[in-house]
N, C-alpha and C positions, 0 to 999 in steps of 0.2 A: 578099179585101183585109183590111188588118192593121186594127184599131182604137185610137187612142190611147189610153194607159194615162196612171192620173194620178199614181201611184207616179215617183219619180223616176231620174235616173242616177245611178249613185254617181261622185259625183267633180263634178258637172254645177255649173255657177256662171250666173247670170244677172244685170244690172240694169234694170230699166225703168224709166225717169225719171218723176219726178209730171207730171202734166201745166201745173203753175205754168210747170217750167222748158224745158218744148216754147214754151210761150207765150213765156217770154220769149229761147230762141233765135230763133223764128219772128220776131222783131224787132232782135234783134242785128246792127251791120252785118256781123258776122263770119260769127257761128252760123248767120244767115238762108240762108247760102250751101249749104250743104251739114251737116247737122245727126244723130246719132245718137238712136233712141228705144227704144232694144231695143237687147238684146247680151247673147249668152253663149257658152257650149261648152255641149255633150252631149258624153261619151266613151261609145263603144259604146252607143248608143242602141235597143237590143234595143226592138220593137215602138214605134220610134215612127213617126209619121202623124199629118199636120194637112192639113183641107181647107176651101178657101175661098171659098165659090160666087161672090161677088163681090170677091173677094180683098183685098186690104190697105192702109192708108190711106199707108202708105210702101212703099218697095222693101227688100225682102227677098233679100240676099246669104248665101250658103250656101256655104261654103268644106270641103269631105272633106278629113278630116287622116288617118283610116285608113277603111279599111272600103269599103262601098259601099252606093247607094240611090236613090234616081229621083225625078223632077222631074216634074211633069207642067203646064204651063204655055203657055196661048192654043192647048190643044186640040191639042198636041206631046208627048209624053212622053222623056224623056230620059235612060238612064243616067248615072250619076254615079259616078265611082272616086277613090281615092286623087288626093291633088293636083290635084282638080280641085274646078273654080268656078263658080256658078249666079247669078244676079241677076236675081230676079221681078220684071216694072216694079209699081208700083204698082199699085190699080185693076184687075187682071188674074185673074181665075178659075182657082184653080195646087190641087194637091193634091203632096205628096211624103212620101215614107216610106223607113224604112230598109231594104235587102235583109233577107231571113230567116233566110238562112244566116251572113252577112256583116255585120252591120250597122254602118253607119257612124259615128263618130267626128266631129263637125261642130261649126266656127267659125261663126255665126252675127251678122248683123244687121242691123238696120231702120233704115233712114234716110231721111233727105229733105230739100228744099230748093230755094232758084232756079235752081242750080245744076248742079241733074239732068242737064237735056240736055247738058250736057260731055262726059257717061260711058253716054249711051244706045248709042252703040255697042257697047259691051260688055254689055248686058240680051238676055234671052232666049235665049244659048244658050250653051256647053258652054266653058269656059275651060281649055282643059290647060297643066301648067307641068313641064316636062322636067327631070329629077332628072340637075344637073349640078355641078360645081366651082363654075358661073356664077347656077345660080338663083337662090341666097338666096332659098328656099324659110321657112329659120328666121327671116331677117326680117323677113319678110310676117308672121309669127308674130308677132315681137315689137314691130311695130307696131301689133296686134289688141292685146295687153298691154299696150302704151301705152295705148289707149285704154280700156280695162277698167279699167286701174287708176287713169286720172286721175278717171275718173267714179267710182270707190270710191271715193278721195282725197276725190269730195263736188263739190257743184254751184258753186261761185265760177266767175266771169266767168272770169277765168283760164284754169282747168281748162276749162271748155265750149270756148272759144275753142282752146284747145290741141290740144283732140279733133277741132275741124271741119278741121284741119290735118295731122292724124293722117290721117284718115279721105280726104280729098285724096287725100296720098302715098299709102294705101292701094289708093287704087282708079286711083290713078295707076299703081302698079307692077302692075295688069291689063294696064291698055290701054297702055302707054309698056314693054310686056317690055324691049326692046333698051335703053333707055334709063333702066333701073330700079338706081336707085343705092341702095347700101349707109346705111342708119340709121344717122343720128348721137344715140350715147344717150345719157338725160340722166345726167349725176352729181352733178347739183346736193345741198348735203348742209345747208343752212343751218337757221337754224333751225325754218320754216316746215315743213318737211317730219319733223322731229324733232319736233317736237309734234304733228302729226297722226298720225303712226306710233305715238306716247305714247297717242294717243285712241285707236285703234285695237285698243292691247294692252290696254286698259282700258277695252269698254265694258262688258263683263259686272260693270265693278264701280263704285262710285262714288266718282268724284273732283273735286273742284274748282278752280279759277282757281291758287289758291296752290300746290296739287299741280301741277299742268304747270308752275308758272312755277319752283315749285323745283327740277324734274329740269331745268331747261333751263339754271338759274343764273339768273333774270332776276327781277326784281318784277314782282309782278301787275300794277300799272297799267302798266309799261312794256312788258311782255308784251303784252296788252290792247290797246296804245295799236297799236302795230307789228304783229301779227296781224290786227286791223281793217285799218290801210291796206293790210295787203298782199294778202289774203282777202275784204275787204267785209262780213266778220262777224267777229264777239267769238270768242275762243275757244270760250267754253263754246255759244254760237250754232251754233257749230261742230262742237263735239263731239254737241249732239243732236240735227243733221243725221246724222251717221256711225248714230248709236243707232238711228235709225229707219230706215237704210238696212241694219242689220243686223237690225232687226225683220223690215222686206222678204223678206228672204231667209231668216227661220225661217219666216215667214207661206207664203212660197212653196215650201220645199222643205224642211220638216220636219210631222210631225203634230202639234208643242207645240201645247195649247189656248192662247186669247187670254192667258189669265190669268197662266200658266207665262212665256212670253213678257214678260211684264208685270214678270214677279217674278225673272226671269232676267235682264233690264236694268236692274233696279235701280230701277225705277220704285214711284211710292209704294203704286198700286194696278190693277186692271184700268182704270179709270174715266181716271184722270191717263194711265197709256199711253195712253187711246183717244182721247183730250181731246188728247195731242201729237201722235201720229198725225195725225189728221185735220184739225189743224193745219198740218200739213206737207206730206201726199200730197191733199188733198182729199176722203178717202173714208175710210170707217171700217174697221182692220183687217178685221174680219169680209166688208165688202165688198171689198176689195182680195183676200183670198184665194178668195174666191166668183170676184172675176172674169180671175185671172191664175194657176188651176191647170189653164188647159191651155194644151199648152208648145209653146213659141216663137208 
């Protein structure tokens, strides 16, 4: 049997939400329905294997984009191929790993909500999707994207809300095959998404209120003013949500020490990054890597 390595995929992308904003989906009237807590890819996942003797506090979807690997789930084991789909219930005793020859290529993620039993029919076992003209297979994809990237985009009521809709139609286009309709994507280009695109190309460096509000043409306070209402946070509120959610992901899937990290976002010191950290995720960089370097 393989053993999980803690080395990473090349190429591999993840987000786990803090747990502030589980709490506050878990009350959302939206969020509460059906809610994301995990989510990533692995490409070619060369030895990976995760095992969960009392398995997990959400359901765990696993979608093969290439490759192949097996499921092992309520004492069933299950091959897994190309374009096919796995959803662990919750609470459930599952181990799975990538073939050795083969290894697979996988869409992944953790959800949950009141909502669950809608889609228990499709838990526990093998989803295949027929490579036709009709499957819109790539938008199954690009509805995973949507949801990946609104949660990059950062946590506003918005965004979460938009995700548990996402994730719907997602797992709608499982169980409703015949009736699985083509995505409508967004193009929205205002300026809401122009300045978080702006924060994003800038977090490695430091910039402030005046800086976003001049690439945008706007003044800072009216910037500020229209950002809030429409976000629920300040710009700059905004942008050191983004910072730490790009910490996350050096924390997670890079060996920078805390400190590099610290000095790579532009932070004043190791001390002020761990001070916002753990302002923001609950737990202290060092803890957050201690407890999310083993994957998925």
């Amino acid at each position: 049997m393989k053993h999980a390595i803690q080395e990473g995929f090349k190429g591999e992308k993840a987000i786990i939400t803090p747990y502030t904003v589980r709490n506050y989906q878990a009350k959302n009237v939206i969020t509460k329905q059906l809610h994301v807590t995990h989510i990533g890819y692995y490409p070619n996942a060369d030895y990976h294997y995760r095992q969960r003797q009392i398995g997990a506090n959400e359901n765990i979807l696993i979608y093969c984009d290439k490759g192949k690997g097996w499921i092992s789930s309520n004492d069933q084991h299950f091959g897994i191929m190309e374009n096919q789909l796995f959803i662990i219930p919750a609470n459930t005793k599952h181990s799975y790993g990538a073939d050795e020859k083969d290894p697979w290529s996988i869409y992944w993620i953790h959800f949950k909500g009141e909502n669950t039993p809608m889609f228990e029919s499709i838990f526990g076992k093998v989803m295949r999707f027929e490579i036709s003209d009709k499957s819109r297979l790539g938008d199954r994809i690009q509805l995973f994207e949507e949801i990946f990237h609104n949660l990059e985009m950062g946590y506003n009521p918005e965004n979460l809300e938009y995700i548990t809709f996402c994730l719907m139609h997602f797992l709608a286009s499982i169980k409703y095959v015949p009736q699985y309709q083509e995505v409508k994507k967004i193009r929205e280009n205002d300026f809401i998404k122009k300045s978080i695109l702006y924060m994003k190309d800038n977090l490695e460096n430091k910039i402030s209120l005046k800086e976003i509000a001049q690439y945008l043409g706007y003044s800072p306070s009216h910037l500020n003013s229209l950002f809030t209402e429409r976000t629920s946070f300040s710009p700059i509120e905004y942008y050191n949500q983004l910072k730490i959610q790009r910490a996350c992901s050096y924390l997670q899937f890079s060996e920078l020490k805390i400190k590099e990290i610290a000095f790579r976002l532009k932070y004043y010191d190791q001390f002020h990054f761990s001070k916002a950290f753990n302002s923001e995720m609950g737990i202290s960089p060092k803890e957050y890597r201690k407890r999310y370097n083993d994957k998925l």
